[in-house]
C-alpha positions as CSV (number, residue, x, y, z in Angstrom):
1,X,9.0,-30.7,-13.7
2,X,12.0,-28.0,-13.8
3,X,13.7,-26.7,-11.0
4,X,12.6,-22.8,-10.6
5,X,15.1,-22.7,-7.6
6,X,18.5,-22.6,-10.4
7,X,18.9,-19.7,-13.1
8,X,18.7,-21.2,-16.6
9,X,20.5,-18.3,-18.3
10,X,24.4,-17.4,-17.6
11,X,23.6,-13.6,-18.0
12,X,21.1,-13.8,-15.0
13,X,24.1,-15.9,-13.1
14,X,26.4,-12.9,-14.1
15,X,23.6,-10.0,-12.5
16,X,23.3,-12.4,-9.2
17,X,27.2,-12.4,-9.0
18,X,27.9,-8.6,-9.1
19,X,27.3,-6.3,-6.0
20,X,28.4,-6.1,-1.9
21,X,28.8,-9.2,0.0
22,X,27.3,-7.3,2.9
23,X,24.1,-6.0,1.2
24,X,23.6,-2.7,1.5
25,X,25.9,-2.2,4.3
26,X,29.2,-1.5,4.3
27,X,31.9,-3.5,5.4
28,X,32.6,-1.0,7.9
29,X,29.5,-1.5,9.0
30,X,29.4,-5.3,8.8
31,X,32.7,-5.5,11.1
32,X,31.7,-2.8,13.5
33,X,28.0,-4.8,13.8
34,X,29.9,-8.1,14.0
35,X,32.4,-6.5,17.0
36,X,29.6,-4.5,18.4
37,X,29.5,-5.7,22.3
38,X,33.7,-5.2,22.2
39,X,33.6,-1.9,21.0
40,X,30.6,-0.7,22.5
41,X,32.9,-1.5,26.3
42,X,35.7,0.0,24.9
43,X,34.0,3.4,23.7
44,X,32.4,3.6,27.1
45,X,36.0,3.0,29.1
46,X,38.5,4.8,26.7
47,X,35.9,6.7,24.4
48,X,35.4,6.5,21.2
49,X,38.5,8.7,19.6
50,X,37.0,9.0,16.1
51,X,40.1,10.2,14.3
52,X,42.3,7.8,15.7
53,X,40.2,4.7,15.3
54,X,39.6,5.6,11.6
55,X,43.2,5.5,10.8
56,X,43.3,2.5,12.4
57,X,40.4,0.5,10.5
58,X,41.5,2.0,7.4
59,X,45.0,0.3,8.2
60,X,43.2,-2.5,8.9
61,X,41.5,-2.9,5.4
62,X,38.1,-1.5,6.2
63,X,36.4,0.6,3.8
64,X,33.0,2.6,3.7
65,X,30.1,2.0,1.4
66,X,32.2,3.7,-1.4
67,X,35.2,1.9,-1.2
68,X,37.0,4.5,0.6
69,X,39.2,4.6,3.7
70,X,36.8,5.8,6.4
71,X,37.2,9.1,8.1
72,X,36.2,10.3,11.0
73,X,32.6,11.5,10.3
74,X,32.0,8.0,8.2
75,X,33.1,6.0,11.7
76,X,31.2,7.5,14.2
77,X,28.4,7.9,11.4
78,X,28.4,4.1,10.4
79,X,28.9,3.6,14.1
80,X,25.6,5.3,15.0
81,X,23.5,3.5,12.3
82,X,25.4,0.0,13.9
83,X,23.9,1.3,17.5
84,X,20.5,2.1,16.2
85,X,20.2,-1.0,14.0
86,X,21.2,-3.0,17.4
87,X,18.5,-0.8,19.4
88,X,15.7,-2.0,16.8
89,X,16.4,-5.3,17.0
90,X,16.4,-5.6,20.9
91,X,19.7,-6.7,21.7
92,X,20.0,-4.5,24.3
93,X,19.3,-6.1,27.6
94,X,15.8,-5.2,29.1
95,X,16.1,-3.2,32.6
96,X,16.6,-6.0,35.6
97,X,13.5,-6.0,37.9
98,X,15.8,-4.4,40.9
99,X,15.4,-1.4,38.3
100,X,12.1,-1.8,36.4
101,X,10.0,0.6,38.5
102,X,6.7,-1.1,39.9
103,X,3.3,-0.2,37.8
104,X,1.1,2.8,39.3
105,X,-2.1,1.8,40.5
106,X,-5.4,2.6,38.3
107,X,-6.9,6.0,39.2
108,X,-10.2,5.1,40.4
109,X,-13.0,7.0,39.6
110,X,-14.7,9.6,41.6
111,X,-17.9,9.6,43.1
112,X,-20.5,12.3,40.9
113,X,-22.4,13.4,44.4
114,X,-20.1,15.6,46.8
115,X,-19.1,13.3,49.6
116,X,-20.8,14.9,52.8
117,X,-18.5,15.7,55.7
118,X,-18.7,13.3,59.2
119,X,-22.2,14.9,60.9
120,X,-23.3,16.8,57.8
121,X,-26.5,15.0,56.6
122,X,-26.9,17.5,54.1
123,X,-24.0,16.4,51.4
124,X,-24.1,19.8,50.4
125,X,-20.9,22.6,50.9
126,X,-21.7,25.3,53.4
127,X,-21.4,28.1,50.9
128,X,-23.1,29.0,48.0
129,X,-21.1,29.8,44.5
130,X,-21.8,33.3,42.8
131,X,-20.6,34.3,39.7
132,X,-19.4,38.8,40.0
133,X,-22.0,40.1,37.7
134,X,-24.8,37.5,39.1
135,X,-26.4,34.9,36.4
136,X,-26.2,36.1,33.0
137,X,-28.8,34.7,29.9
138,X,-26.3,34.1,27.3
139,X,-30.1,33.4,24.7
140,X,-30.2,37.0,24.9
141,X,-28.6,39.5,22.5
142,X,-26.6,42.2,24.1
143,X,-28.8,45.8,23.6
C-alpha cells in the first residue's frame, strides 16, 4: 500500500515550499504575538510610542505582511489584530472572584390576585378606576 502522507511529484514539493513561514501572518505579527505579555506591560507603563517602536522593529529586521519596514499605522494596526487574536483565544485571565460580582437572584413571579391589605377581607383596592370619557364600545363605528 503507498504512503498518501509523502508528495510523489517534485512540482507539488516545489508549491508546498513557496509562501510565509508564519502563515498568513506577518512576521510582525508573529514576534509581537510571541512577546505579547512583555509588550503588553510595557505599553501600559511607558505607552505604546508607535513611531518610535516602529523604527525600532524595522532596525530590528521585522517586516510587515509585504515585506516592508513597518510604520507607525502597520505597528499599532498589527498590534491590535495581536490583542484581539489573544482576546479570542482566552488568554486573558478571567476576573478573580474578590472581583466577579455575585449572581442576582431570580425575580420571582407575582401573585395574579391583588394582595389584600392587613384587616381588608375584601382583596379589593378602595377606589374604583374610570377611564375620562366613561367606557367606550370600540365594535361600533363612529357616526
Amino acid at each position: 500500500m503507498p504512503d498518501d502522507t509523502r508528495p510523489a511529484d517534485a512540482a507539488v514539493l516545489r508549491v508546498l515550499g513557496v509562501g510565509k513561514d508564519g502563515g498568513r501572518h506577518s512576521p510582525l505579527y508573529l514576534w509581537m504575538q510571541e512577546h505579547y505579555s512583555t509588550l503588553k506591560a510595557e505599553f501600559e507603563t511607558r505607552g505604546p510610542q508607535w513611531e518610535e517602536r516602529a523604527v525600532a522593529m524595522a532596525d530590528a529586521g521585522l517586516r510587515d505582511g509585504t515585506n516592508k519596514e513597518p510604520t507607525q499605522r502597520t505597528a499599532m494596526q498589527t498590534w491590535y489584530r495581536v490583542c484581539r487574536a489573544q482576546k479570542r483565544r482566552g488568554s486573558i485571565s478571567p476576573p478573580s472572584a474578590e472581583t466577579t460580582p455575585l449572581p442576582l437572584p431570580l425575580a420571582t413571579k407575582r401573585p395574579n390576585k391583588p394582595v389584600a391589605a392587613p384587616g381588608d377581607d375584601t382583596g379589593s383596592p378602595d377606589f374604583d378606576f374610570r377611564f375620562a370619557g366613561g367606557l367606550k364600545d370600540w365594535t361600533k363605528k363612529p357616526g
